[in-house]
KESEVEX-108967 format. One record per residue (C-alpha): residue in one letter; residue number from 1; x, y, z. Coordinates in nm, 2 decimals, always signed. Layout:
! KESEVEX-108967
 residu num      X      Y      Z
      a NUM      X      Y      Z
...
//
This chain:
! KESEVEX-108967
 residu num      X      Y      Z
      x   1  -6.95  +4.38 +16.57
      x   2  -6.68  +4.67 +16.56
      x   3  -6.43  +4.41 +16.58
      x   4  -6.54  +4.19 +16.29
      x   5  -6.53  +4.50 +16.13
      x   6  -6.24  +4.58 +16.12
      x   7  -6.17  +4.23 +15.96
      x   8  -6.43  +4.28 +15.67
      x   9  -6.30  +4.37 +15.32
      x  10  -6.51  +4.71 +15.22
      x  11  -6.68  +4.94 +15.46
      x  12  -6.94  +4.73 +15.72
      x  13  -6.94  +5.02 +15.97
      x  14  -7.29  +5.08 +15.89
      x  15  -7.37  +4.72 +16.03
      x  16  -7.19  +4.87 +16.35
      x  17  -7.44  +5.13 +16.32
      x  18  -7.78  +4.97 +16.23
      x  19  -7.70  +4.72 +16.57
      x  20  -7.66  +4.98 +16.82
      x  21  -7.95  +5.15 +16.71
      x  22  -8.15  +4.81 +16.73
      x  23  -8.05  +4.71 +17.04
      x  24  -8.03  +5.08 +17.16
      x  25  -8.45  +5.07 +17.07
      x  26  -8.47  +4.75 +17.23
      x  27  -8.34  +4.87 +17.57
      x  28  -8.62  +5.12 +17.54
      x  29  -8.93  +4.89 +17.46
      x  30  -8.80  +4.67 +17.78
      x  31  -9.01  +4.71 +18.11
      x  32  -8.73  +4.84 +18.28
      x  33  -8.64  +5.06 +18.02
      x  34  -8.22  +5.11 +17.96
      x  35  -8.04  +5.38 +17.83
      x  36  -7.76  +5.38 +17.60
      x  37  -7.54  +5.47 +17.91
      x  38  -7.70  +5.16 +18.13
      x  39  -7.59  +4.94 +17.81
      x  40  -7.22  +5.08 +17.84
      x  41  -7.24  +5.09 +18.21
      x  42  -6.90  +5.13 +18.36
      x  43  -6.71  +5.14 +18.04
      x  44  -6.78  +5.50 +18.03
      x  45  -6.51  +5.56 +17.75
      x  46  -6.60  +5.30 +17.51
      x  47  -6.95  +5.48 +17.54
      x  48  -6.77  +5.81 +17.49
      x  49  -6.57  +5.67 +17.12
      x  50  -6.91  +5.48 +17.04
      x  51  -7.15  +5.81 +17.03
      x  52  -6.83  +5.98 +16.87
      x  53  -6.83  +5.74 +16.55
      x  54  -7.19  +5.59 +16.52
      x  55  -7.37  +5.96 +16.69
      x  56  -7.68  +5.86 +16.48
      x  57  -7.86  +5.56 +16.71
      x  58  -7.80  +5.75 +17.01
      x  59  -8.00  +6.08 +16.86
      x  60  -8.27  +5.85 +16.68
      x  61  -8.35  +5.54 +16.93
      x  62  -8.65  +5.74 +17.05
      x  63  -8.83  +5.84 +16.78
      x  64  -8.73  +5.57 +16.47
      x  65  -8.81  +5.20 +16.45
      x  66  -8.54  +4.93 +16.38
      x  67  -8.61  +4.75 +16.01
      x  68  -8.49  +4.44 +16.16
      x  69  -8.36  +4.26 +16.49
      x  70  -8.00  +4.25 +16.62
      x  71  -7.89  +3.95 +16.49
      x  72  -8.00  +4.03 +16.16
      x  73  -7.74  +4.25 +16.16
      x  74  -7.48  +3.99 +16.32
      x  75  -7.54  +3.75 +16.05
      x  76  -7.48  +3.99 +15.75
      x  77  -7.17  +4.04 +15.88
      x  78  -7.09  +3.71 +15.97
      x  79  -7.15  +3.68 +15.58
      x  80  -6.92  +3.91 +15.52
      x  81  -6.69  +3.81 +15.66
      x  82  -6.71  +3.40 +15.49
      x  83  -6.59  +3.61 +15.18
      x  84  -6.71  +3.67 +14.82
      x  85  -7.09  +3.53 +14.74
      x  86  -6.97  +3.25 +14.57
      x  87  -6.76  +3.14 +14.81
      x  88  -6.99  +3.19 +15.07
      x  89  -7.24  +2.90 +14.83
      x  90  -7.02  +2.65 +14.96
      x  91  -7.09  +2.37 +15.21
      x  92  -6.79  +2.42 +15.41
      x  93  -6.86  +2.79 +15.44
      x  94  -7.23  +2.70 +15.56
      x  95  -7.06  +2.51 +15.83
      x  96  -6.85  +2.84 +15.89
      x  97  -7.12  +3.08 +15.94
      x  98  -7.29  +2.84 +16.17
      x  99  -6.94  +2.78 +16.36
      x 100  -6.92  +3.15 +16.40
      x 101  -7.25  +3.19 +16.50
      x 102  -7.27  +2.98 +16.79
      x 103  -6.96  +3.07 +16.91
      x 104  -7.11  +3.42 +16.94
      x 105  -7.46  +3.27 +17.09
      x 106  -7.19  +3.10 +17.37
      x 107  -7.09  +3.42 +17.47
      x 108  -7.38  +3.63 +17.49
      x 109  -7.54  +3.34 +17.69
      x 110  -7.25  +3.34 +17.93
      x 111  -7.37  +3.73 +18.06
      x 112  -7.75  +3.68 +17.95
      x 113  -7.97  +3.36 +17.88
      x 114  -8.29  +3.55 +17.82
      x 115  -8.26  +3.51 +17.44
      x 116  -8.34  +3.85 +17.40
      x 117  -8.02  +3.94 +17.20
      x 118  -7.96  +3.62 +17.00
      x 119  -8.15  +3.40 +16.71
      x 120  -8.17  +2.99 +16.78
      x 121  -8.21  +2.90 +16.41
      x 122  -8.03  +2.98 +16.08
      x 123  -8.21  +2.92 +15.72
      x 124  -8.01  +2.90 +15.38
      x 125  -8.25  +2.93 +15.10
      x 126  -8.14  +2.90 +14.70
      x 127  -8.22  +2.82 +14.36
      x 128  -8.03  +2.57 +14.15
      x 129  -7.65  +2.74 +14.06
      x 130  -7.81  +3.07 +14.25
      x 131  -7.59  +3.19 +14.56
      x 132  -7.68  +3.10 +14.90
      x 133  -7.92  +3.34 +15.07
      x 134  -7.90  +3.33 +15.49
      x 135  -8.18  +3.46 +15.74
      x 136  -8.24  +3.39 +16.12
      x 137  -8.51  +3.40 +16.37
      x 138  -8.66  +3.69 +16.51
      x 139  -8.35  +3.75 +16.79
      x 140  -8.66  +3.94 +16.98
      x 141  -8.83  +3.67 +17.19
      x 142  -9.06  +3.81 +17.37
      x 143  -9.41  +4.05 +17.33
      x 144  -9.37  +4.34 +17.23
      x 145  -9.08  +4.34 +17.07
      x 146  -9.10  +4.04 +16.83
      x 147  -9.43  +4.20 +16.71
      x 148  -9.30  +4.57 +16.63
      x 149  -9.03  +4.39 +16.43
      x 150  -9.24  +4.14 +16.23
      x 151  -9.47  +4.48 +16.13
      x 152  -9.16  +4.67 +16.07
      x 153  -9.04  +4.38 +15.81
      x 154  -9.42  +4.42 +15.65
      x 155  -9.39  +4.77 +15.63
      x 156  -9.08  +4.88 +15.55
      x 157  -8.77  +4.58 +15.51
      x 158  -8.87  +4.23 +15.36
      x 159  -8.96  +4.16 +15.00
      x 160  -9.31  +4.27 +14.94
      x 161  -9.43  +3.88 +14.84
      x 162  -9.31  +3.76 +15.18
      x 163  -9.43  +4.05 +15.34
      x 164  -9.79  +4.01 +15.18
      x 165  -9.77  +3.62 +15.30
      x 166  -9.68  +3.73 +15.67
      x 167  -9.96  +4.04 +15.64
      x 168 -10.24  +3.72 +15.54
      x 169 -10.21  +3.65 +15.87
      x 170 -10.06  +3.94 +16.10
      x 171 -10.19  +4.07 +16.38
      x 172 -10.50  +3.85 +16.39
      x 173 -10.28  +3.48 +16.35
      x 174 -10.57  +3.38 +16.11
      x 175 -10.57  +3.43 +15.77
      x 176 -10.72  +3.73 +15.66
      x 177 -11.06  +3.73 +15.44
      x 178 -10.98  +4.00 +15.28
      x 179 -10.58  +3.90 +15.18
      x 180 -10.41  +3.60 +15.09
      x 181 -10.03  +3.70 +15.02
      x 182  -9.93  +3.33 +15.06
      x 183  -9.74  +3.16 +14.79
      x 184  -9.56  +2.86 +14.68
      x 185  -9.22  +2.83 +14.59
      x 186  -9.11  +2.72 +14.25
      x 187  -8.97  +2.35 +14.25
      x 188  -8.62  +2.47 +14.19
      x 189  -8.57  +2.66 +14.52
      x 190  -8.42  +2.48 +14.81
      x 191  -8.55  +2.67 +15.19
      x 192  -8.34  +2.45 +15.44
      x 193  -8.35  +2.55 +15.86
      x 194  -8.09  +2.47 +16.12
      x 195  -8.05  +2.46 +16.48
      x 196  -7.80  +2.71 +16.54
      x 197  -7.65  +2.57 +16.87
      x 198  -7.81  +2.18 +16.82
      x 199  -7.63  +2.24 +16.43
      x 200  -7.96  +1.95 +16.32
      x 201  -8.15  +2.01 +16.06
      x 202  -8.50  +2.13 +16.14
      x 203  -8.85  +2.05 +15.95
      x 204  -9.07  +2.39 +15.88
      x 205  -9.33  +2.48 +16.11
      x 206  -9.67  +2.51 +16.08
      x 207  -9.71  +2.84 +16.00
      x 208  -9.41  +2.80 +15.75
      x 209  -9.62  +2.60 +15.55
      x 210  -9.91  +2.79 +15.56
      x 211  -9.72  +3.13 +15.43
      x 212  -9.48  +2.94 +15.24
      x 213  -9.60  +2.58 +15.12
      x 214  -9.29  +2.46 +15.29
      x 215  -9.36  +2.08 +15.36
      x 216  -9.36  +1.96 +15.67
      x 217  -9.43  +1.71 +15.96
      x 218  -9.47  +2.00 +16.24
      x 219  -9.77  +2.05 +16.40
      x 220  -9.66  +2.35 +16.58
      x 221  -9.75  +2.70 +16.46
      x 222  -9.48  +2.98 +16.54
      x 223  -9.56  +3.33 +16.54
      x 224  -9.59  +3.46 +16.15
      x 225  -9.30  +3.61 +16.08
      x 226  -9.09  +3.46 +16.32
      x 227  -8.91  +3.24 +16.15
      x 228  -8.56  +3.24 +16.01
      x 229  -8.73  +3.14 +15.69
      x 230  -8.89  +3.43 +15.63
      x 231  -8.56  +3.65 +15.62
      x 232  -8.40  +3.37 +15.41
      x 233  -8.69  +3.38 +15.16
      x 234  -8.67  +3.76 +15.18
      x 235  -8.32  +3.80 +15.09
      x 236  -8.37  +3.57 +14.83
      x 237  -8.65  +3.73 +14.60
      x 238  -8.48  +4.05 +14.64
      x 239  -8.20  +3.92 +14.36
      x 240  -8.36  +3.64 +14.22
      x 241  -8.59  +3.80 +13.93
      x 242  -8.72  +3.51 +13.78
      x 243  -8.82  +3.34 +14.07
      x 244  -9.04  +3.67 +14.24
      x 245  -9.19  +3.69 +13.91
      x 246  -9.32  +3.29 +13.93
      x 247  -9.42  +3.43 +14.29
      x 248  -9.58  +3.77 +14.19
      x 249  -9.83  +3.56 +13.88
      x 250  -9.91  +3.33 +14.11
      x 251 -10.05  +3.60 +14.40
      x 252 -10.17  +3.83 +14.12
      x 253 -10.44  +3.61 +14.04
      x 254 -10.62  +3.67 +14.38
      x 255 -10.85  +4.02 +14.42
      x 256 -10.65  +4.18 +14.76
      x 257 -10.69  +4.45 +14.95
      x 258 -10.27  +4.51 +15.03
      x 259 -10.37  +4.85 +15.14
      x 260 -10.62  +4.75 +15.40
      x 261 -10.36  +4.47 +15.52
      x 262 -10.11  +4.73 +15.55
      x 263 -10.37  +4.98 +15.75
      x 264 -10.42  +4.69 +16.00
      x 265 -10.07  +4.58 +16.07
      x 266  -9.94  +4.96 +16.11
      x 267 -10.28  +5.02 +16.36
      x 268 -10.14  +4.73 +16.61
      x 269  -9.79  +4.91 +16.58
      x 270  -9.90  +5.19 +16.67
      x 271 -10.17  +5.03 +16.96
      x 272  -9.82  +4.84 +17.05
      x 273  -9.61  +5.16 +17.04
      x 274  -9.86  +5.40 +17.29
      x 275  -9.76  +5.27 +17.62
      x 276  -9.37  +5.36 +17.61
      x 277  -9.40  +5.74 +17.70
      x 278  -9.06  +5.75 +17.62
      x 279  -9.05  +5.66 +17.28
      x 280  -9.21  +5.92 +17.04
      x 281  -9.21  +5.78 +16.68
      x 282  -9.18  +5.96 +16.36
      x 283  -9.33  +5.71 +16.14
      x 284  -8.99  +5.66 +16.02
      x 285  -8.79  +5.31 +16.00
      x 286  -8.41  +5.34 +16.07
      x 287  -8.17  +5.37 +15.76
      x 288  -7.80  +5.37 +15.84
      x 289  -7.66  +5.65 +15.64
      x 290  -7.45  +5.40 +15.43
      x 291  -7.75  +5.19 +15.35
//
């Protein structure tokens, strides 16, 4: 991440930032619990220029929860790094983010193959003429951590439409009876998944069509929020105005309780949160200072 950088055009060195704080909360969470200085382990003056330039993660790892997993913050700079936004609407740069993303998968798996660190499928959602909006799959495999960051993306990162889908049926994996966030899309938006390493095209899941309407063949049912699709669709109603606003009529319709669905994800984060002595929250999601 510091190397590509150094490649981008602008400033990206709060990307740099909003990783090691990530993964620096991650090594927390684990069973085994690692430390910033097991992370660098024997690469003492890396760790040294690190904590120098980026002192922030390393003072807030404890106490503040990530808005997203690590390789959230590999693929926005992988974006980045494709070039301007309409450039990176392009087939052949699609083919280029995925090229650069499993070459970066490749090596990570050649140190580490428990997935913990890396994202197996890539989504490109867009509306007709509209740019090319990317998300991947939770890069956080395993309990707890893929279940702090889908109630961190409720709470505090996604879109609030796809956050009120995901909320319909998180923590409980059925839908609530007192919420129904779900939605479906308008005709004119395209939500395509791909296999980052098998680069194949992959059909929604279950639960994608239960939060999303996405058609599908699958009967398998992912954990909600899981889903690369859910970060694509997320990135996508942040900018595109006229499609939330199809997407906000249609949920408005329903009588919700959003506050009570909010009350019972943040209760399991915090249920989730109590056994890790070590890690005192604040009630505070991590901004990098750039952000």
């Amino acid at each position: 991440m510091e190397d590509m950088s150094n490649l981008t055009d602008g400033d990206t060195s709060f990307l740099v930032d909003e990783i090691l704080h990530s993964i620096f909360f991650m090594g927390k969470i684990t069973y085994l619990s690692f430390s910033p200085e097991d992370i660098f382990h024997g690469d003492e003056k890396f760790l040294d220029y690190m904590r120098e330039m980026y002192p922030r993660p390393f003072d807030l790892y404890s106490s503040q929860i990530p808005n997203r997993s690590p390789f959230s913050c590999v693929l926005d700079m992988v974006v980045r790094l494709s070039g301007p936004q309409e450039k990176a609407s392009s087939q052949n740069n699609l083919q280029e983010i995925q090229n650069k993303l499993r070459e970066l998968i490749s090596k990570l798996k050649q140190r580490d193959n428990s997935k913990m660190l890396f994202s197996t499928t890539l989504c490109v959602s867009s509306v007709s003429g509209s740019s090319k909006y990317y998300g991947v799959s939770m890069s956080t495999h395993r309990k707890p951590a893929r279940q702090i960051m889908v109630a961190a993306g409720c709470l505090s990162y996604w879109d609030d439409c796809v956050a009120a889908a995901v909320m319909s049926y998180c923590p409980q994996k059925r839908r609530k009876s007192y919420f129904d966030g779900t939605f479906q899309l308008p005709a004119d938006v395209r939500c395509e998944a791909f296999s980052i390493e098998g680069q194949r095209m992959m059909v929604p899941c279950r639960s994608c069509n239960n939060l999303f309407n996405l058609e599908t063949t699958e009967t398998k049912t992912n954990p909600y929020g899981n889903c690369a699709e859910t970060e694509s669709l997320s990135n996508l109603l942040k900018k595109e105005e006229r499609v939330k606003q199809q997407v906000q009529r249609c949920v408005s319709e329903r009588v919700n309780d959003r506050e009570r669905a909010e009350r019972d994800v943040l209760k399991q984060l915090k249920q989730i949160l109590k056994p890790y002595s070590g890690f005192t929250w604040d009630n505070s999601y991590y901004r990098p200072l750039d952000v």
